[in-house]
Biopython code that builds the backbone (N, CA, C, O; Angstrom):
import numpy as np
from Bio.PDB.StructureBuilder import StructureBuilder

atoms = [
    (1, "UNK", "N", (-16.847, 18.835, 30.907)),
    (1, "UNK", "CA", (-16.878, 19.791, 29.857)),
    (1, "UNK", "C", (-15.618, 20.641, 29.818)),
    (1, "UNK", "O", (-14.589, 20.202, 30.331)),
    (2, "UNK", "N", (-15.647, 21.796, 29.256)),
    (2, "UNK", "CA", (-14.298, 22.405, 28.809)),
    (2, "UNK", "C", (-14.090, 23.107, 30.348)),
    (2, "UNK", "O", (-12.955, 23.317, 30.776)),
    (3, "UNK", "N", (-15.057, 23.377, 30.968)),
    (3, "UNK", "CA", (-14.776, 24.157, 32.609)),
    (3, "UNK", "C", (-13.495, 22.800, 33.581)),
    (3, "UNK", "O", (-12.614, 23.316, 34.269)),
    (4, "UNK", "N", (-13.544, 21.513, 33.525)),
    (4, "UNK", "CA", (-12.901, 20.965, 33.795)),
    (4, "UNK", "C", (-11.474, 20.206, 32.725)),
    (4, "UNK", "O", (-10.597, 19.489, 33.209)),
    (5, "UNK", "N", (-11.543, 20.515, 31.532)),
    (5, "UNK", "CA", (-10.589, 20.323, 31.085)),
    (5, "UNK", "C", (-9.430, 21.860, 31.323)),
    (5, "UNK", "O", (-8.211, 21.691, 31.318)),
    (6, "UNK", "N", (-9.905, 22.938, 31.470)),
    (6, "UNK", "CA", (-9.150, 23.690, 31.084)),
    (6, "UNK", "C", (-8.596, 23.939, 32.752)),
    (6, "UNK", "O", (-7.437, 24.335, 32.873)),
    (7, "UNK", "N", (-9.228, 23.760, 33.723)),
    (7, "UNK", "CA", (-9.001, 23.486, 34.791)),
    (7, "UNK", "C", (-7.632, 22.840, 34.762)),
    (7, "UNK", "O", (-6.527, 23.378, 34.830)),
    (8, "UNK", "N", (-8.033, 21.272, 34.618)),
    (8, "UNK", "CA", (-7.208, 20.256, 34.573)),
    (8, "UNK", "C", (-5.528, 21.303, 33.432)),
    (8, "UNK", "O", (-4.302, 21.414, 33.417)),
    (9, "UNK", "N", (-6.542, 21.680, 32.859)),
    (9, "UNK", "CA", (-4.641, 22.210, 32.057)),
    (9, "UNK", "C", (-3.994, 23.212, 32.532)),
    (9, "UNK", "O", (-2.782, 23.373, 32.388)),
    (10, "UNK", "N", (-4.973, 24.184, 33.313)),
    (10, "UNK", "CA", (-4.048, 24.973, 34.047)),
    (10, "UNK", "C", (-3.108, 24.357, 35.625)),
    (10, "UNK", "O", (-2.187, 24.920, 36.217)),
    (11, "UNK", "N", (-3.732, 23.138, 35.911)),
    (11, "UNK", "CA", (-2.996, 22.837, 36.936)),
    (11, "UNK", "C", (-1.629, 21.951, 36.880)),
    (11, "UNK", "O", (-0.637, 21.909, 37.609)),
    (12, "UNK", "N", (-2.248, 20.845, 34.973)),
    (12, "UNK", "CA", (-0.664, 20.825, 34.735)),
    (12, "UNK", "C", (0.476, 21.822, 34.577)),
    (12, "UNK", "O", (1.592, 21.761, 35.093)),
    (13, "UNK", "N", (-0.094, 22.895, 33.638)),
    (13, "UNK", "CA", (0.677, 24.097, 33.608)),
    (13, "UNK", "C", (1.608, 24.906, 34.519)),
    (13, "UNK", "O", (2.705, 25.442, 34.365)),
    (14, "UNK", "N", (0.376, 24.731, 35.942)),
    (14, "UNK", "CA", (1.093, 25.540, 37.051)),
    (14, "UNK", "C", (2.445, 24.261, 37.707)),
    (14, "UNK", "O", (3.445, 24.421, 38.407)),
    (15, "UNK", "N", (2.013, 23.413, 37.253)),
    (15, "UNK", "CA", (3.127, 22.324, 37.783)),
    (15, "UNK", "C", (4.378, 22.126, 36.730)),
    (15, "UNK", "O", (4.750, 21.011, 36.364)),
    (16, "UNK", "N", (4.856, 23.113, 36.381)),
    (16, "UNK", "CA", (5.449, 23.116, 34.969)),
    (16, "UNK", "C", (5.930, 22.018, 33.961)),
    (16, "UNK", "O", (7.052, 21.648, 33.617)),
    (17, "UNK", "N", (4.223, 21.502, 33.499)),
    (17, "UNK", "CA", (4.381, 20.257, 33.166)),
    (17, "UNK", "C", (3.489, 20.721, 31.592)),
    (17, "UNK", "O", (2.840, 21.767, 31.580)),
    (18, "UNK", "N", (3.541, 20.043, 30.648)),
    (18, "UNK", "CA", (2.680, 20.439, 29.278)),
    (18, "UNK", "C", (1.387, 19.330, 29.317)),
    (18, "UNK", "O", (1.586, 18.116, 29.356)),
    (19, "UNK", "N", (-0.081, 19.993, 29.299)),
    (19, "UNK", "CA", (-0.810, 19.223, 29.185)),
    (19, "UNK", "C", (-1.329, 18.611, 28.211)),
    (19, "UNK", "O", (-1.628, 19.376, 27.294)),
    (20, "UNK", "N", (-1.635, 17.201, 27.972)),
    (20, "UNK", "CA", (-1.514, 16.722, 26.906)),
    (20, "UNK", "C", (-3.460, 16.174, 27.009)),
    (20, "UNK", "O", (-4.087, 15.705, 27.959)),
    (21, "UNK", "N", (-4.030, 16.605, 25.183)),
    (21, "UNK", "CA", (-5.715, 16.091, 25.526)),
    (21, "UNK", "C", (-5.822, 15.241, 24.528)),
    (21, "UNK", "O", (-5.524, 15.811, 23.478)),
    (22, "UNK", "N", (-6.199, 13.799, 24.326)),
    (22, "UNK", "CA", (-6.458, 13.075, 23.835)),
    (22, "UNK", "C", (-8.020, 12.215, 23.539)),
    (22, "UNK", "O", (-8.433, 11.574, 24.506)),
    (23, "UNK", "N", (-8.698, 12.190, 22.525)),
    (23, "UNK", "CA", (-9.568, 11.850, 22.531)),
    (23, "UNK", "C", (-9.416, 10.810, 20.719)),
    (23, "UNK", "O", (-8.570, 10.694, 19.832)),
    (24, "UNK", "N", (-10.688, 10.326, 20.986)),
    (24, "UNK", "CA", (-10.793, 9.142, 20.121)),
    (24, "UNK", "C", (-11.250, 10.265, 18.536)),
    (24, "UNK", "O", (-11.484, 11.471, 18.619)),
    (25, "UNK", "N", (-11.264, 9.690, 17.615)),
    (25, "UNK", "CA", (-10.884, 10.838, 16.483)),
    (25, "UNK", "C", (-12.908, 10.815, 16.158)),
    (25, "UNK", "O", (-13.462, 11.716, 15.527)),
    (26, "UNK", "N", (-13.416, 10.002, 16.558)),
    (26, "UNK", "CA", (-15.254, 10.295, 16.593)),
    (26, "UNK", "C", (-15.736, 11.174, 17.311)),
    (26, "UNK", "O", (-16.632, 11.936, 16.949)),
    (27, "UNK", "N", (-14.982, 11.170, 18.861)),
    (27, "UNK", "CA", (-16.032, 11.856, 19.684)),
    (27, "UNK", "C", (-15.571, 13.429, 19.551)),
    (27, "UNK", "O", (-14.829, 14.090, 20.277)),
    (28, "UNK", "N", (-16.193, 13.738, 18.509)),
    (28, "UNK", "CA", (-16.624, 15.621, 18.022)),
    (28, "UNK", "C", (-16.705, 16.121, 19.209)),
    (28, "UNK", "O", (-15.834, 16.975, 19.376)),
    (29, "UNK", "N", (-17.614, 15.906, 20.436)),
    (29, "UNK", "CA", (-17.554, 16.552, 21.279)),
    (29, "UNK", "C", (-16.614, 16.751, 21.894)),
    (29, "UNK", "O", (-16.248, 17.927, 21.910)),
    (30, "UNK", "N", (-15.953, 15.946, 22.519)),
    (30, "UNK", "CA", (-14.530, 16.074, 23.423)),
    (30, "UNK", "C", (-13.910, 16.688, 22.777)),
    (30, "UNK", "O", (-13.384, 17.629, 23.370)),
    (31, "UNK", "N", (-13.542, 16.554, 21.042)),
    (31, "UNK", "CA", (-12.683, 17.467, 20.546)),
    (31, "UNK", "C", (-12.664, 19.102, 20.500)),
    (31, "UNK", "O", (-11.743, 19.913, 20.406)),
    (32, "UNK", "N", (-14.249, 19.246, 20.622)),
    (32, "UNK", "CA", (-14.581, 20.786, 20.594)),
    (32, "UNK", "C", (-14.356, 21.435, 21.876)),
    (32, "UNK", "O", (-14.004, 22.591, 22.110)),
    (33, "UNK", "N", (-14.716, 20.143, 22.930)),
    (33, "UNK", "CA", (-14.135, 20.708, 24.623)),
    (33, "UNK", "C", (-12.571, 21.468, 24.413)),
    (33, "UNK", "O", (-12.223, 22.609, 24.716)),
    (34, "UNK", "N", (-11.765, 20.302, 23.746)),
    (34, "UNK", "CA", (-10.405, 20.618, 23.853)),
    (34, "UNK", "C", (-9.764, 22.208, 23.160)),
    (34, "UNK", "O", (-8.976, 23.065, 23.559)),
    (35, "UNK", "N", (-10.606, 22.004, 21.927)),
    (35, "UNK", "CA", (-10.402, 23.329, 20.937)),
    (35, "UNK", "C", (-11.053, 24.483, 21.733)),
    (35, "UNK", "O", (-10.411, 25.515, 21.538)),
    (36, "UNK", "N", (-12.034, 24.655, 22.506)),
    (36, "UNK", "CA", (-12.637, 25.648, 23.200)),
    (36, "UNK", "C", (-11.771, 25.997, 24.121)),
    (36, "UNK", "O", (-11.635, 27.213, 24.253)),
    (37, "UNK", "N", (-10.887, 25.048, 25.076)),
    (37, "UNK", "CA", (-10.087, 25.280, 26.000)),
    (37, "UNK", "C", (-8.579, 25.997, 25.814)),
    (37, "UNK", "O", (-7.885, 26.559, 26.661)),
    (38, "UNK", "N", (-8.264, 25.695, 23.968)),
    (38, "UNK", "CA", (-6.735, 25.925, 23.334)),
    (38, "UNK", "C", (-5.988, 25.213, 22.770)),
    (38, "UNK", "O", (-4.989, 25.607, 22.168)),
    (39, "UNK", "N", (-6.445, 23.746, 22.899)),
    (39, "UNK", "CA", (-5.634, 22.801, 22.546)),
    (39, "UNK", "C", (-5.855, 22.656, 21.141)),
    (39, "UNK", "O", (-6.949, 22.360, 20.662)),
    (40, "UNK", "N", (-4.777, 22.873, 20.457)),
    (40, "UNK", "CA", (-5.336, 22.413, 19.058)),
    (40, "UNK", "C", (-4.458, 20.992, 18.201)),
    (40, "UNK", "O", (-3.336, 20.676, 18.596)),
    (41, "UNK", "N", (-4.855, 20.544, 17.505)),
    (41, "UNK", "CA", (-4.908, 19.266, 17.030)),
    (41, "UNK", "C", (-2.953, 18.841, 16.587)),
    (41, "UNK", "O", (-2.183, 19.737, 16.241)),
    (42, "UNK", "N", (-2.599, 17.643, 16.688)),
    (42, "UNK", "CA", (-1.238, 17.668, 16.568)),
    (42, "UNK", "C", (-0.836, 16.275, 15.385)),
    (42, "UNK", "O", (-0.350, 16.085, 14.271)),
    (43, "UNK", "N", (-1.400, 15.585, 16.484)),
    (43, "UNK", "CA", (-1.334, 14.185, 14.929)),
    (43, "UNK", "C", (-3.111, 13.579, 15.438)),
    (43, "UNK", "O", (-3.944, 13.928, 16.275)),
    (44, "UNK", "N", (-3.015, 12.579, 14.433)),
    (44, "UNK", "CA", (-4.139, 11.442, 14.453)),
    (44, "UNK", "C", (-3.886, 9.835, 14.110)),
    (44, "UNK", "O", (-3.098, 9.337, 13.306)),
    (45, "UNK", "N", (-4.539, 9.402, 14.726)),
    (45, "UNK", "CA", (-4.062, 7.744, 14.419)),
    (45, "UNK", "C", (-4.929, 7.078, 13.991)),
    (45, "UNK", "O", (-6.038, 7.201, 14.511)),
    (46, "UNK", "N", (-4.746, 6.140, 12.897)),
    (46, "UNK", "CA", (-5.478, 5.509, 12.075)),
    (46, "UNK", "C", (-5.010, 4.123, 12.606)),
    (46, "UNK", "O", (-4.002, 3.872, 13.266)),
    (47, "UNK", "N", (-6.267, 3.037, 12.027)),
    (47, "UNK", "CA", (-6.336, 1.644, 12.844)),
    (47, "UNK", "C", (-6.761, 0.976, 11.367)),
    (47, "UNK", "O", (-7.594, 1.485, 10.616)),
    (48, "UNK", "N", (-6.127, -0.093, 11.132)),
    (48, "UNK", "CA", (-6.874, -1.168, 9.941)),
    (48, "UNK", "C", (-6.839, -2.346, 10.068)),
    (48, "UNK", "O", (-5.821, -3.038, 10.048)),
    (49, "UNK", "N", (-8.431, -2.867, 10.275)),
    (49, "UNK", "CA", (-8.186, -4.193, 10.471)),
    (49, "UNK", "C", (-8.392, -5.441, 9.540)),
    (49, "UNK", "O", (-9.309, -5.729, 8.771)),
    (50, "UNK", "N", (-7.020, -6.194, 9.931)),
    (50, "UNK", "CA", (-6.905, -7.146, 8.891)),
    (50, "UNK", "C", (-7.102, -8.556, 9.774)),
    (50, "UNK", "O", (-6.680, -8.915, 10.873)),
    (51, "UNK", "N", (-8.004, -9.218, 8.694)),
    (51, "UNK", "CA", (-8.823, -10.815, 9.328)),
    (51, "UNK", "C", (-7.600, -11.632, 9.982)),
    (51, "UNK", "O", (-6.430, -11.591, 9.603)),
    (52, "UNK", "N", (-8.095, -12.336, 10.982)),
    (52, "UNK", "CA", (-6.955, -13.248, 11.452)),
    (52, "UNK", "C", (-6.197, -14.342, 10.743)),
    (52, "UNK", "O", (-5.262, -15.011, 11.182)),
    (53, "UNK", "N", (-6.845, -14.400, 9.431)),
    (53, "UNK", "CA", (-6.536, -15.621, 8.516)),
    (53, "UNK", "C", (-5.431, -14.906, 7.237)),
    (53, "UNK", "O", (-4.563, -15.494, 6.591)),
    (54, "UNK", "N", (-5.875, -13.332, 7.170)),
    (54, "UNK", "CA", (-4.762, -13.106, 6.558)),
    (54, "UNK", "C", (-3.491, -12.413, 6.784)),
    (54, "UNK", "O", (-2.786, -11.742, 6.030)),
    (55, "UNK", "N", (-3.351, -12.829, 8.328)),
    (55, "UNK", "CA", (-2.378, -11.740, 9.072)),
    (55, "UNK", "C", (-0.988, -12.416, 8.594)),
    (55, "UNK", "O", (-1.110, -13.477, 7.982)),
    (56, "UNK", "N", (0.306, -11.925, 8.802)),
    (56, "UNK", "CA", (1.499, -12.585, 8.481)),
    (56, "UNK", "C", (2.299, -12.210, 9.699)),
    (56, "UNK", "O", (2.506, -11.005, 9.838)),
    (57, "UNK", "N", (2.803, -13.058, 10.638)),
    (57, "UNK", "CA", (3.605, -12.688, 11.864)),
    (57, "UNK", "C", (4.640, -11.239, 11.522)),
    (57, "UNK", "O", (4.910, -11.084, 10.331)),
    (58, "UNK", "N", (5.035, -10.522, 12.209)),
    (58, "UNK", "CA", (5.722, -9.694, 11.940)),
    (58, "UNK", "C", (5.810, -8.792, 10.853)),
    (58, "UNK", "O", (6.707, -7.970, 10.663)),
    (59, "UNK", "N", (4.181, -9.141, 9.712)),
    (59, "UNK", "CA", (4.425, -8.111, 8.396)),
    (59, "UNK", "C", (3.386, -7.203, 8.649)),
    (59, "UNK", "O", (2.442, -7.202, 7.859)),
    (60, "UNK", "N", (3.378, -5.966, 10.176)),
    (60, "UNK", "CA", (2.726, -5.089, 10.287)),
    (60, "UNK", "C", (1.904, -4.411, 9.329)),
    (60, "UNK", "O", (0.688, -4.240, 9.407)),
    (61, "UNK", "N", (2.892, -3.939, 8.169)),
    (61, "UNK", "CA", (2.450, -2.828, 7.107)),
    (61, "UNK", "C", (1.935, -3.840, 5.757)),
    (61, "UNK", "O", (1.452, -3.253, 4.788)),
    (62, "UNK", "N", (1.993, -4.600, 5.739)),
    (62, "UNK", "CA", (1.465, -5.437, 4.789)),
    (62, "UNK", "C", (2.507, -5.374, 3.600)),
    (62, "UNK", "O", (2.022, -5.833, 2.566)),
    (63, "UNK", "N", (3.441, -5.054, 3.507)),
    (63, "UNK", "CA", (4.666, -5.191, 2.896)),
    (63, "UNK", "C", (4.763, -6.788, 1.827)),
    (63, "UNK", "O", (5.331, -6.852, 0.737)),
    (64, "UNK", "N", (4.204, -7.673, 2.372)),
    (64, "UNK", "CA", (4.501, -8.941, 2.016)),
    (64, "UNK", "C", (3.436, -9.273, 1.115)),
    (64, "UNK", "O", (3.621, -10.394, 0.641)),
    (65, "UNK", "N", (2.170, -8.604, 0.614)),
    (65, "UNK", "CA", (1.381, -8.636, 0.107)),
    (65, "UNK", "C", (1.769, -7.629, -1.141)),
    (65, "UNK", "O", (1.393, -7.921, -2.277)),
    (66, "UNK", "N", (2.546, -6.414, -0.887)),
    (66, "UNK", "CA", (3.504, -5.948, -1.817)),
    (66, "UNK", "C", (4.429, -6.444, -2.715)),
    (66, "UNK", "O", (4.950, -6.040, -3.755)),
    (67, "UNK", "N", (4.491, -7.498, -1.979)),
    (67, "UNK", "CA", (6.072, -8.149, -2.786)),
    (67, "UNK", "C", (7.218, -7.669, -1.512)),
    (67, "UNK", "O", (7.828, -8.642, -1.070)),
    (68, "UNK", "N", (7.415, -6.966, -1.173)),
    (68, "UNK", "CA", (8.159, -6.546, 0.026)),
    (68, "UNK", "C", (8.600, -7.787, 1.156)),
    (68, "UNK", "O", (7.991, -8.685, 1.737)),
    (69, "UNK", "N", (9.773, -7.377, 1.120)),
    (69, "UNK", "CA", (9.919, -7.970, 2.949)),
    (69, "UNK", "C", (9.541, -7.699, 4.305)),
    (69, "UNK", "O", (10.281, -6.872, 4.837)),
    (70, "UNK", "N", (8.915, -7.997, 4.795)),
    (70, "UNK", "CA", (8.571, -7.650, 6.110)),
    (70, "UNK", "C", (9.166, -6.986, 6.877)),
    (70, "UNK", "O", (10.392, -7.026, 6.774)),
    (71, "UNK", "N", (8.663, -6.254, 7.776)),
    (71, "UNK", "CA", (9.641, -5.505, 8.786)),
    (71, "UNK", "C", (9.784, -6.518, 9.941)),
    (71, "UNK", "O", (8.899, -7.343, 10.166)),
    (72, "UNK", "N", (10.931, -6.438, 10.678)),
    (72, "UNK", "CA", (11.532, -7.847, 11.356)),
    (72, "UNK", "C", (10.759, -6.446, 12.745)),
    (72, "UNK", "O", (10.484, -5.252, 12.624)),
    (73, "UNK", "N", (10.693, -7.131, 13.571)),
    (73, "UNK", "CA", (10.533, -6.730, 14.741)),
    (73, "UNK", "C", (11.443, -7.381, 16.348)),
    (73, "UNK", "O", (11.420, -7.144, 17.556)),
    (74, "UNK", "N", (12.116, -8.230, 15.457)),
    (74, "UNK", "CA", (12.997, -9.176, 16.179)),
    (74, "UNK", "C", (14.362, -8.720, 16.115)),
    (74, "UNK", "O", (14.792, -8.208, 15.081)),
    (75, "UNK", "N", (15.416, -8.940, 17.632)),
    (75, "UNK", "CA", (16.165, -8.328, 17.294)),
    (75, "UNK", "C", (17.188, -8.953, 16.398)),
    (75, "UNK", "O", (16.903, -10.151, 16.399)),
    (76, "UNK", "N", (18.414, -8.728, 15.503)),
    (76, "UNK", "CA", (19.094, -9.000, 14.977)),
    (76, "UNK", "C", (20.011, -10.153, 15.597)),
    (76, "UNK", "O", (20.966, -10.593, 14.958)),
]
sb = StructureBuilder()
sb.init_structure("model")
sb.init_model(0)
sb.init_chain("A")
sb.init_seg("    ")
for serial, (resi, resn, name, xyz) in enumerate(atoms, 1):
    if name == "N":
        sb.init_residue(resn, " ", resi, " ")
    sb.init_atom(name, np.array(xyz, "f"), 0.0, 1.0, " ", f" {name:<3s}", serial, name[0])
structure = sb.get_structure()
């Protein structure tokens, strides 16, 4: 609960280190641990899943379904 997260952040703290709290963007609870403790929200990450039949090697963003070129992920 927040008695051991905030724990845990004061001991990164005292190690002059920045503590970092991460949780999955569902579990409400953990997030309210974190917000109770100080931590407040910074980014969020979104996930989309696309079938294995319509994936395109290297066209992450779906660019190629745009009309777009793909983003190369390979080096030059």
């Amino acid at each position: 609960g927040a008695a051991v997260v905030s724990a845990c952040a004061r001991a990164v703290l005292d190690a002059g280190r920045v503590p970092y709290y991460s949780t999955d963007l569902s579990n409400l609870k953990s997030q309210a641990a974190a917000l109770r403790c100080g931590f407040v929200p910074a980014w969020t990450e979104a996930y989309v899943y696309v079938p294995r039949q319509q994936r395109v090697d290297g066209d992450y963003l779906g660019l190629g379904r745009l009309g777009q070129a793909p983003v190369s992920t390979q080096p030059a």
